[in-house]
C-alpha positions as a printed Julia matrix, in Angstrom:
293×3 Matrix{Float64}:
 -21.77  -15.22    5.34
 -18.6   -13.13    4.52
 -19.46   -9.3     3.18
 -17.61   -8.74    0.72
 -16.07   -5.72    1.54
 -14.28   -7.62    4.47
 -13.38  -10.08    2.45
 -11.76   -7.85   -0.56
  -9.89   -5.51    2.11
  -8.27   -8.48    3.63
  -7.45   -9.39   -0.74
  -5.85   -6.36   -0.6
  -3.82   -6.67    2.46
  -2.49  -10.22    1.13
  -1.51   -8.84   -2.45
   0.52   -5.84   -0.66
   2.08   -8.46    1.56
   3.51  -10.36   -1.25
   4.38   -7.59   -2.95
   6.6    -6.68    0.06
   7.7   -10.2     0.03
   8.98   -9.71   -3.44
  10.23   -6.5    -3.09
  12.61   -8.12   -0.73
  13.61  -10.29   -3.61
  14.11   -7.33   -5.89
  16.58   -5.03   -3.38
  18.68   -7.79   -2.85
  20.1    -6.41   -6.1
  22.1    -3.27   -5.4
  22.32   -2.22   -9.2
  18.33   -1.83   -9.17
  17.43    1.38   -7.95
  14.46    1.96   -5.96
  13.07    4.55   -7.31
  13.51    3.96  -10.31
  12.43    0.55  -10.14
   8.91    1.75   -8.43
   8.19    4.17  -11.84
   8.85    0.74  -14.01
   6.67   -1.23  -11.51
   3.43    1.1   -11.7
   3.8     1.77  -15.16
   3.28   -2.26  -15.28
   0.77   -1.76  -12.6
  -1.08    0.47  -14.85
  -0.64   -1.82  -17.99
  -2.04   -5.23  -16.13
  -5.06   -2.64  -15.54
  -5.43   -1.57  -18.57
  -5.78   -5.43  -19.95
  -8.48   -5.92  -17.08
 -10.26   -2.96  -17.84
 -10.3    -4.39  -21.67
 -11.32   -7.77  -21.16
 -13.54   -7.49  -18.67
 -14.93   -3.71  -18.07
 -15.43   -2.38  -21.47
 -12.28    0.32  -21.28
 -13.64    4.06  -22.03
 -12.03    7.17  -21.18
 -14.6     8.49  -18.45
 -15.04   12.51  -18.47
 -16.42   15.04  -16.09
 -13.99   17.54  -14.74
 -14.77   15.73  -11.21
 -13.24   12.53  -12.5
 -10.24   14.35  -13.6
  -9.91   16.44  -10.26
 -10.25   13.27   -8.31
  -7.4    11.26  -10.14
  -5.08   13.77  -10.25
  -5.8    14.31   -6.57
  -5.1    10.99   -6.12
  -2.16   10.42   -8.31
  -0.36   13.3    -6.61
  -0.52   12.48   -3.32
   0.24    8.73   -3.77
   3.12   10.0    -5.65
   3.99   12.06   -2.68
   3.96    9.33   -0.51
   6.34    7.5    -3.36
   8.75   10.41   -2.46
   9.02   10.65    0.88
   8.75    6.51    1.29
  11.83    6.55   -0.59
  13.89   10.1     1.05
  13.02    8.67    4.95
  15.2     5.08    3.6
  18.37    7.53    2.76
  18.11    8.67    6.81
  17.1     4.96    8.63
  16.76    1.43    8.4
  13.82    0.51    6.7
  12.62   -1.89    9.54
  12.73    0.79   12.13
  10.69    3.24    9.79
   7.32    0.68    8.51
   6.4     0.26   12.26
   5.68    4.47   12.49
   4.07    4.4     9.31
   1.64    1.72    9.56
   1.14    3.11   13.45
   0.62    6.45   11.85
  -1.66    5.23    9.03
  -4.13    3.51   10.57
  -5.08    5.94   13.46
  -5.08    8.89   10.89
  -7.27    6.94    8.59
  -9.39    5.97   10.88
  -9.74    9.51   12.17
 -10.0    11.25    8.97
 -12.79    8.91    8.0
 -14.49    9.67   11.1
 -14.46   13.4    10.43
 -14.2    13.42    6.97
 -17.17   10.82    5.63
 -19.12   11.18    8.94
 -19.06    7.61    9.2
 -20.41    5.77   12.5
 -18.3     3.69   14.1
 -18.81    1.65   17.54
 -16.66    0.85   20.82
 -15.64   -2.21   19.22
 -14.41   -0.79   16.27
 -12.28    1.34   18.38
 -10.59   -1.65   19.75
 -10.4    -3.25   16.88
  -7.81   -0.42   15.6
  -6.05   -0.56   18.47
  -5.88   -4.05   18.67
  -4.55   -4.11   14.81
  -1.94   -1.11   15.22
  -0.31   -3.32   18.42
  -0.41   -6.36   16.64
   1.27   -4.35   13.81
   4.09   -2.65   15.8
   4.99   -6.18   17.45
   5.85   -8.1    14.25
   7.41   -5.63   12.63
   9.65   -4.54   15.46
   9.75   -8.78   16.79
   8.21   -7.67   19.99
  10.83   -4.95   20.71
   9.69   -1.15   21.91
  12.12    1.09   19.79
  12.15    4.69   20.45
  12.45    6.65   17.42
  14.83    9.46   17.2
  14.19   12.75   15.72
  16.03   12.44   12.27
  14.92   13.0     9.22
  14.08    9.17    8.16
  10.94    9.71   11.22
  10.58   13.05    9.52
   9.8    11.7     5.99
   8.49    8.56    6.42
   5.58   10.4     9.0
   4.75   12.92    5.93
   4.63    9.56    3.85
   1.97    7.84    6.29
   0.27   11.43    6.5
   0.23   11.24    2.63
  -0.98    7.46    2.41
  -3.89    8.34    4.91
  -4.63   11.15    2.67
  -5.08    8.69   -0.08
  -6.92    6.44    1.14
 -10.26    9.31    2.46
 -10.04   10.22   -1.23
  -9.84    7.27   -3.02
 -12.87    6.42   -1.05
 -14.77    9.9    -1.99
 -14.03    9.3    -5.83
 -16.14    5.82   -5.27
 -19.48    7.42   -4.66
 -19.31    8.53   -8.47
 -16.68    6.54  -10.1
 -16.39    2.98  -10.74
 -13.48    1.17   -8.7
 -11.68   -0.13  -12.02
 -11.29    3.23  -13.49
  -9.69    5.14  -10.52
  -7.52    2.62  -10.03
  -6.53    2.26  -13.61
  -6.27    5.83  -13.93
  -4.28    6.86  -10.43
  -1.29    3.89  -11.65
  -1.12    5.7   -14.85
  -0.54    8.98  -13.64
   1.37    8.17  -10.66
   3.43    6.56  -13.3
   4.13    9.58  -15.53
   4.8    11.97  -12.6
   7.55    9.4   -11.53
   9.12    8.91  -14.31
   9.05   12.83  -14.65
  11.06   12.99  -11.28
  13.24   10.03  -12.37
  13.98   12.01  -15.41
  14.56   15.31  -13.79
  16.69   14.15  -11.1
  18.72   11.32  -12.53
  18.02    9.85  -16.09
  21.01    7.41  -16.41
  19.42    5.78  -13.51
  16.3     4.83  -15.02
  17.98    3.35  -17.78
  20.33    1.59  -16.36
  17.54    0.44  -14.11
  14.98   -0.44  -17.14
  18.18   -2.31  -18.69
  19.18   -4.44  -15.76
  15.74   -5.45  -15.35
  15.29   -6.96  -18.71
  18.64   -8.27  -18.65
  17.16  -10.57  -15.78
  14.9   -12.64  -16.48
  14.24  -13.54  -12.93
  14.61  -10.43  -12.23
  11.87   -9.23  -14.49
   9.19  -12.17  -13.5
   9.43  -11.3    -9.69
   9.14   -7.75  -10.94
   6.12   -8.63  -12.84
   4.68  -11.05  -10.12
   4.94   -7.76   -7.81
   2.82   -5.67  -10.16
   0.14   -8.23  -10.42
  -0.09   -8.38   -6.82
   0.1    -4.4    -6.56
  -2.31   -3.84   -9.14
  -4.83   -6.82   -8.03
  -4.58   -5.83   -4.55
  -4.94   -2.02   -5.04
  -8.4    -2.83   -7.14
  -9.48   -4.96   -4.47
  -8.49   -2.23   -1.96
 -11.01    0.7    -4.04
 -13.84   -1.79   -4.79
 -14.1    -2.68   -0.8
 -13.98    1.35   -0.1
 -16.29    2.02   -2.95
 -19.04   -0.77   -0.99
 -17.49   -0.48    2.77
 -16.72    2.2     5.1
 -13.54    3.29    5.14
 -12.94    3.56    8.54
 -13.41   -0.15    8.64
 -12.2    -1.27    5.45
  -8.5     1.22    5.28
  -7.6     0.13    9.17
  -8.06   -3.7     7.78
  -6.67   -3.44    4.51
  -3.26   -2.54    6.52
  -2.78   -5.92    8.47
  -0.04   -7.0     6.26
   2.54   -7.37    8.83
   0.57  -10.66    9.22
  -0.1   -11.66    5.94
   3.94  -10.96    5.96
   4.69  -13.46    8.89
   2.2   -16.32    7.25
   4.36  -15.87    3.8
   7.36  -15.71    5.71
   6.43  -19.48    7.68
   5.06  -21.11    4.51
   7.21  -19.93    1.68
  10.57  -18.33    2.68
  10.92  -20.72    5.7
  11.59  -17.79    7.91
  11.92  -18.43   11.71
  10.05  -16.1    14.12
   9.7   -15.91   17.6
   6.98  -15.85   20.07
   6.56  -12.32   19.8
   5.7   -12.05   15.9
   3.2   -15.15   16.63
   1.52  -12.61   19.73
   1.54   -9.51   17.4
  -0.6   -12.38   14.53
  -2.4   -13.32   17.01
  -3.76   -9.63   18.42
  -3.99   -8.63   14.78
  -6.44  -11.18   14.63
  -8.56  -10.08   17.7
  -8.56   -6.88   15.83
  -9.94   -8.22   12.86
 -12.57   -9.79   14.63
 -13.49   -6.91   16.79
 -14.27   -4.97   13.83
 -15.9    -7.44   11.73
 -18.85   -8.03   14.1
């Protein structure tokens, strides 16, 4: 039988992957700003939450200054990660850049659980990273071995995997005393706030004209919305298999998008890849398997 950790970890792989499938959708349009865009999509992340949390968990404000220190832990450094995500794409091409990240995630997850949460791990979990980061690296670079340069796109977008690691060893400390549906609700709604704070600060027009364009579209604004879902369905998914799952297992998983990527890319978009993005799905998949048994 499936655990159900394993099985909600790989949920929240497949909703980030088609949320970076429609992402794609959404930067095709240059008059959409990314930034910008991102503080309208998790303050619809946070409002599909907020829905679920009504129907379905009986919505209270939880208190305890440890719920509070916890969120706002959270918030901030996802919202860090936001940042720096979106400074490294001014310095590199985007494709270049994920590979590092996701490299960089993983093995500092992994680690920081390890130290961190004292979990125990075995050899075969070992591989089983391994196995998922090199899988990882060869679909998103199509088998190719780039070496990054020292520029400031590396610079940023390693602070941002630092940052995403980060979250991830916290999220899964605020489980052992609060319920999955409330730190995720609660992260999107503040994440949401401090980026629209930033948007504000730095360049208000944008998010306007941004907000405008949006709901000028009505394609536009269903992909936009589709996105969300997936973000927000995916991220719950995500803190319910930490808050039941260790998180050196279940964060090194939860990352195997780059396949979930390649399957949406054969089945939906009709994309063409090479034998090289099938060997990177197909290690992946020995890493899954190493560290499911």
């Amino acid at each position: 039988m499936i655990k159900l950790w394993f099985l909600l970890a790989i949920l929240a792989a497949l909703g980030h992957a088609i949320v970076s499938s429609l992402d794609k959708i959404l930067m095709k349009n240059k008059k959409l700003k990314p930034l910008s865009l991102s503080t309208i999509r998790l303050g619809t992340n946070a409002i599909i939450l907020l829905i679920i949390s009504i129907s379905f968990f009986s919505f209270k404000i939880p208190t305890g200054t440890s719920f509070w220190v916890y969120i706002l832990s959270i918030a901030m450094v996802y919202t860090g990660a936001v940042v720096f995500y979106f400074s490294a794409l001014k310095y590199g091409d985007v494709s270049k850049l994920i590979p590092y990240r996701e490299m960089i995630t993983i093995l500092l997850s992994f680690i920081l659980a390890l130290s961190f949460l004292s979990e125990k791990v075995n050899i075969f979990d070992f591989i089983g990273v391994i196995f998922i980061i090199i899988g990882g690296y060869v679909i998103l670079t199509d088998g190719k071995i780039v070496i990054p340069k020292k520029t400031k796109g590396i610079l940023f977008m390693s602070i941002d995997a630092i940052f995403l690691a980060i979250y991830g060893i916290i999220a899964k400390s605020a489980t052992f005393t609060i319920e999955p549906i409330w730190i995720t609700l609660f992260m999107y709604i503040f994440i949401a706030l401090f980026l629209a704070l930033i948007n504000f600060g730095v360049n208000f027009s944008d998010q306007v004209k941004t907000f405008q364009r949006l709901f000028e579209n009505k394609k536009l604004l269903l992909v936009s919305f589709g996105a969300s879902l997936s973000a927000a369905l995916g991220t719950l998914s995500l803190i319910t298999a930490l808050s039941i799952g260790d998180a050196a297992k279940v964060l090194p998983i939860s990352k195997i998008l780059p396949l979930f990527v390649v399957l949406i890319g054969w089945f939906s978009l009709k994309e063409k890849h090479g034998i090289a993005r099938l060997i990177g799905a197909i290690i992946i998949c020995l890493g899954i398997y190493f560290m499911y048994t």
